[in-house]
BASEZA-583087 format. One record per residue (C-alpha): residue in one letter; x, y, z. Coordinates in Angstrom, 3 decimals, always signed. Example, Ala and Ser with C-alpha at 12.3 -4.5 7.8 and 13.67 -1.06 7.14 Angstrom:
REM BASEZA-583087
site aa:a xx:+12.300 yy:-4.500 zz:+7.800
site aa:s xx:+13.670 yy:-1.060 zz:+7.140
This chain:
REM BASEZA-583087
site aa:x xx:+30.837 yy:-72.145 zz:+9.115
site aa:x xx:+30.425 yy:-75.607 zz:+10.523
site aa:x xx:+28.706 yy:-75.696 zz:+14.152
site aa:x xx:+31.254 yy:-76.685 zz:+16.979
site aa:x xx:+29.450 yy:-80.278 zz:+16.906
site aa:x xx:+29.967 yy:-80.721 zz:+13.144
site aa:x xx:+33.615 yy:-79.551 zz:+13.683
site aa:x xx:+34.063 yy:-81.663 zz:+16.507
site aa:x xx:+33.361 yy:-84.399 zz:+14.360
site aa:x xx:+34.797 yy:-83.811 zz:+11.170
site aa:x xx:+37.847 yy:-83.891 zz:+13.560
site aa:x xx:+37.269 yy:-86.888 zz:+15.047
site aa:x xx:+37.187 yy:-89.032 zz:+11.978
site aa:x xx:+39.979 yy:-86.956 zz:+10.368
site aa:x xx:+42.071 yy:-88.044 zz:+13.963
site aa:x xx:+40.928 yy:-91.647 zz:+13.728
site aa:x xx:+41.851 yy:-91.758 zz:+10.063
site aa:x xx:+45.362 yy:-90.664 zz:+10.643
site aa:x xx:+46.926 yy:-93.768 zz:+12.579
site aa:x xx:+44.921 yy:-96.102 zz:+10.358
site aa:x xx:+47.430 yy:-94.750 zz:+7.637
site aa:x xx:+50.154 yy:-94.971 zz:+9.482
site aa:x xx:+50.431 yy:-91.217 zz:+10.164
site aa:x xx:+51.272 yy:-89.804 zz:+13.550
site aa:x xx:+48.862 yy:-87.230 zz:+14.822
site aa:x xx:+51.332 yy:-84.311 zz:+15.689
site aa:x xx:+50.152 yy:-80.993 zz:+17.378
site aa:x xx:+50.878 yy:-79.216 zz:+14.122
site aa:x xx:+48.882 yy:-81.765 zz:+12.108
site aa:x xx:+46.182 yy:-81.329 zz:+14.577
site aa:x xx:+46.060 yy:-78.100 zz:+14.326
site aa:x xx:+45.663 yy:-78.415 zz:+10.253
site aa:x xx:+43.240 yy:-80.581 zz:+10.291
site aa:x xx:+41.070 yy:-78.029 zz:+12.517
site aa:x xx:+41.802 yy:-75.061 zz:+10.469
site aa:x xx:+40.502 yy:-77.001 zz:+7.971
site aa:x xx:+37.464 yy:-78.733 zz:+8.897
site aa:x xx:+36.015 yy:-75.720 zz:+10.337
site aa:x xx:+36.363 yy:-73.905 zz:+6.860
site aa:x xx:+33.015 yy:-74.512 zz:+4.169
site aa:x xx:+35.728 yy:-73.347 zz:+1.315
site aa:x xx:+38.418 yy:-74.483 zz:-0.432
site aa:x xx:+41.279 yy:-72.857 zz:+1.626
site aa:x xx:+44.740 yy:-72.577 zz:+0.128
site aa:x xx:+47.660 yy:-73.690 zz:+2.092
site aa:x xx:+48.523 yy:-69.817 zz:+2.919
site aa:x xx:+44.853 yy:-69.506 zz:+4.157
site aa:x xx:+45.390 yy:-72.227 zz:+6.718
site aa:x xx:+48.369 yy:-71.291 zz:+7.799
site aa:x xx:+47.061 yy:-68.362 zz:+8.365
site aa:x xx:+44.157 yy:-69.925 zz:+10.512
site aa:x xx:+46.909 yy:-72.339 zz:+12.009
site aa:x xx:+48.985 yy:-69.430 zz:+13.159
site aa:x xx:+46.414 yy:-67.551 zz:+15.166
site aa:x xx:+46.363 yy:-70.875 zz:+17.541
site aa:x xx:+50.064 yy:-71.885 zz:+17.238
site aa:x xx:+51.844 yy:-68.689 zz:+16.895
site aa:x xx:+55.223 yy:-70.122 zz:+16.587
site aa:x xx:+54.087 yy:-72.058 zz:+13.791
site aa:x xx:+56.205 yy:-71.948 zz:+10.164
site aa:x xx:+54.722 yy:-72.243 zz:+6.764
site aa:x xx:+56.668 yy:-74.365 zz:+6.039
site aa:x xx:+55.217 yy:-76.831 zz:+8.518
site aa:x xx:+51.399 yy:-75.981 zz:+7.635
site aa:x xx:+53.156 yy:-76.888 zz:+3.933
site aa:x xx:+54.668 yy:-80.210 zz:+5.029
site aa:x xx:+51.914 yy:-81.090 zz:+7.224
site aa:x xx:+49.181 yy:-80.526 zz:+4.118
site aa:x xx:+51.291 yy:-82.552 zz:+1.699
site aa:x xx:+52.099 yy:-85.601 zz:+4.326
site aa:x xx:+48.017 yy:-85.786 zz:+4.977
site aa:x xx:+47.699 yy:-85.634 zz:+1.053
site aa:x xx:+50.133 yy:-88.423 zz:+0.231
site aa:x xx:+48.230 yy:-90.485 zz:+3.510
site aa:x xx:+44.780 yy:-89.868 zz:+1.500
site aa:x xx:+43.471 yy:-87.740 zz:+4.854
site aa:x xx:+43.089 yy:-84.622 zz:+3.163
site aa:x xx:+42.350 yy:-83.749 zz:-0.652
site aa:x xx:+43.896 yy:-81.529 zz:-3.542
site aa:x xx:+41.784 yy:-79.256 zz:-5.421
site aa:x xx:+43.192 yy:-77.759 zz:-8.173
site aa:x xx:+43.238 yy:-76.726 zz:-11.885
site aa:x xx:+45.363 yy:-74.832 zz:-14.316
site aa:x xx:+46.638 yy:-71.485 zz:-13.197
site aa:x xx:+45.109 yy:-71.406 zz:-9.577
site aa:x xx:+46.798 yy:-71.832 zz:-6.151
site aa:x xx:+46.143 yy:-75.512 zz:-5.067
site aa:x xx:+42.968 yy:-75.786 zz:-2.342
site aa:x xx:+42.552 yy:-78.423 zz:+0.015
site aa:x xx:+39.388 yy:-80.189 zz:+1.203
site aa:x xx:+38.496 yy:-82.371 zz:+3.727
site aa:x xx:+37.392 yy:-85.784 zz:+1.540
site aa:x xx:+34.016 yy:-86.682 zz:+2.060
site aa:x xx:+31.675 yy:-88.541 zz:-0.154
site aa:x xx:+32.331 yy:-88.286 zz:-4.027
site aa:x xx:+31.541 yy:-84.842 zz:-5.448
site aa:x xx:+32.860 yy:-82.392 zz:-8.315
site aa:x xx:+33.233 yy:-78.696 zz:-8.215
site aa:x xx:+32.112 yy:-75.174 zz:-9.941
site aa:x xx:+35.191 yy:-73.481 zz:-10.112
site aa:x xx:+34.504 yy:-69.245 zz:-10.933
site aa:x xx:+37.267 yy:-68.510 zz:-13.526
site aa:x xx:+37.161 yy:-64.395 zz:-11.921
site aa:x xx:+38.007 yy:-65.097 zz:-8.086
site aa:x xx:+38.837 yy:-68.539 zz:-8.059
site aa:x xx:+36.261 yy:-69.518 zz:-5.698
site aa:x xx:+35.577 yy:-73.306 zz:-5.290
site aa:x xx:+32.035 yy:-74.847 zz:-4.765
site aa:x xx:+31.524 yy:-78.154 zz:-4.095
site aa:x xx:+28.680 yy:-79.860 zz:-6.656
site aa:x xx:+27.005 yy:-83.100 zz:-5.633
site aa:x xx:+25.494 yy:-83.940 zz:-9.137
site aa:x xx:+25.140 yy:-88.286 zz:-8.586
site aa:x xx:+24.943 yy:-88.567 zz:-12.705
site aa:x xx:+28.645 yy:-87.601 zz:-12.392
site aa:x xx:+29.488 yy:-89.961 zz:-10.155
site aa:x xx:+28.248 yy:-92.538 zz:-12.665
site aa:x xx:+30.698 yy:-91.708 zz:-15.142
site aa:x xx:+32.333 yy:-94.529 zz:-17.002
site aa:x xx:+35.902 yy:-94.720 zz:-16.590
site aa:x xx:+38.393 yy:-94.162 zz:-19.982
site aa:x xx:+38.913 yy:-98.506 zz:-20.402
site aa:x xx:+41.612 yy:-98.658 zz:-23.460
site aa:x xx:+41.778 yy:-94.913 zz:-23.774
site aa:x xx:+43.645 yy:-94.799 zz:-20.890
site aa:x xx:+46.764 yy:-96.275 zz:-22.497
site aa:x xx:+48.041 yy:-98.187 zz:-19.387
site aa:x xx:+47.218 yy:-95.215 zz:-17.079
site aa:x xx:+45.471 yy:-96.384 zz:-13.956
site aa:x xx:+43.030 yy:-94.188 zz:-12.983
site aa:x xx:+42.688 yy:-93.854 zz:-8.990
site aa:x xx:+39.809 yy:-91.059 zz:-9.019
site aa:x xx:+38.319 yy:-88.167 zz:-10.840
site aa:x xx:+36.488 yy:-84.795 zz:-10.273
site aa:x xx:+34.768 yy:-83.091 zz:-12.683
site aa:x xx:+35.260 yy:-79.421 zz:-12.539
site aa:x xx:+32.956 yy:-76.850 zz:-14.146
site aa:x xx:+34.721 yy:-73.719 zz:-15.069
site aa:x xx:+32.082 yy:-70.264 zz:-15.499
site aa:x xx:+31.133 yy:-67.070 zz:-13.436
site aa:x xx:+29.770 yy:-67.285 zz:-9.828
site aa:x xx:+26.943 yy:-65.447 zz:-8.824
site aa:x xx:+28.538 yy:-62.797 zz:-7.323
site aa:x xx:+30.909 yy:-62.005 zz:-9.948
site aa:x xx:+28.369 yy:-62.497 zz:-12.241
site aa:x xx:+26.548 yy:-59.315 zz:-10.383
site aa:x xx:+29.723 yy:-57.097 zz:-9.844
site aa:x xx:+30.725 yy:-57.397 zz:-13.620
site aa:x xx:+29.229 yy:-56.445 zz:-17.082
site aa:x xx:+32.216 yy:-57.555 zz:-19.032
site aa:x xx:+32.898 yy:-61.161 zz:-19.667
site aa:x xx:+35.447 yy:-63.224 zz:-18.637
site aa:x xx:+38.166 yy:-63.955 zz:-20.944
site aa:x xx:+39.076 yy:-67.546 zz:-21.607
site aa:x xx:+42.532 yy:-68.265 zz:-20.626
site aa:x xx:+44.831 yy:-70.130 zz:-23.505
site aa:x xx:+43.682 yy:-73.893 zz:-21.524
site aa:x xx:+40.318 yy:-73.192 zz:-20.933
site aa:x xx:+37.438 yy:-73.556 zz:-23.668
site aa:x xx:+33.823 yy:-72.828 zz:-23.534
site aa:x xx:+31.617 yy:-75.376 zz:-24.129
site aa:x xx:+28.103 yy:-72.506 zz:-24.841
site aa:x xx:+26.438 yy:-73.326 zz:-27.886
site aa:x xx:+28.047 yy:-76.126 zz:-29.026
């Protein structure tokens, strides 16, 4: 977990950015954004709330939910999410792509800068305008890697890319 100082901080910022985009800084946004920073994982929206709740009791999912997409759509918090998972939000911080483990769906940040370097899709693109990227690596963390012998099957969307 994040010391109180880093917290503190990550708030700060997070606070600051809000009004810059034109979003007022409720108590239950507040709150959110705290829940959040303090976490080093990818939390789903049912993780905060839960989080949120312990310090606002009266607090709905629904408003955790609201508040989450609102700071989404103002570009002060970040989406993480692939096929077949529950969506996880992260606080955006400098460019970086994530190991994702396709057993327990837990998400690790990866600052690789080659990635970073990527070139974008140009005519491929087909008029799409491309705002960002993450790359996302899909395998078998460590520690289901040592509390499993069997292999993890690929789902109908995902490929492996071993050997080729």
């Amino acid at each position: 977990m994040k010391s109180h100082a880093g917290r503190r901080a990550a708030v700060a910022g997070l606070e600051g950015l809000c009004p810059r985009r034109g979003l007022p800084l409720t108590v239950q946004r507040r709150a959110v954004l705290e829940a959040l920073a303090a976490r080093r994982d990818h939390p789903t929206a049912d993780q905060l709330y839960e989080d949120v709740a312990r310090r606002l009791p009266g607090i709905s999912r629904a408003t955790v939910y609201r508040a989450l997409e609102v700071m989404v759509r103002a570009g002060v918090v970040r989406k993480v999410w692939y096929a077949g998972a529950a969506t996880r939000f992260e606080v955006p911080e400098r460019r970086h792509h994530h190991l994702v483990c396709v057993l327990c769906d837990a998400v690790v940040d990866l600052h690789q800068p080659a990635l970073d370097r990527l070139p974008g899709p140009g005519r491929a693109a087909r008029g799409f305008r491309v705002l960002d990227y993450s790359v996302q690596f899909m395998g078998v963390c460590a520690q289901c890697a040592r509390s499993t012998k069997t292999p993890p099957r690929q789902s109908s969307g995902r490929q492996s890319h071993e050997g080729k």
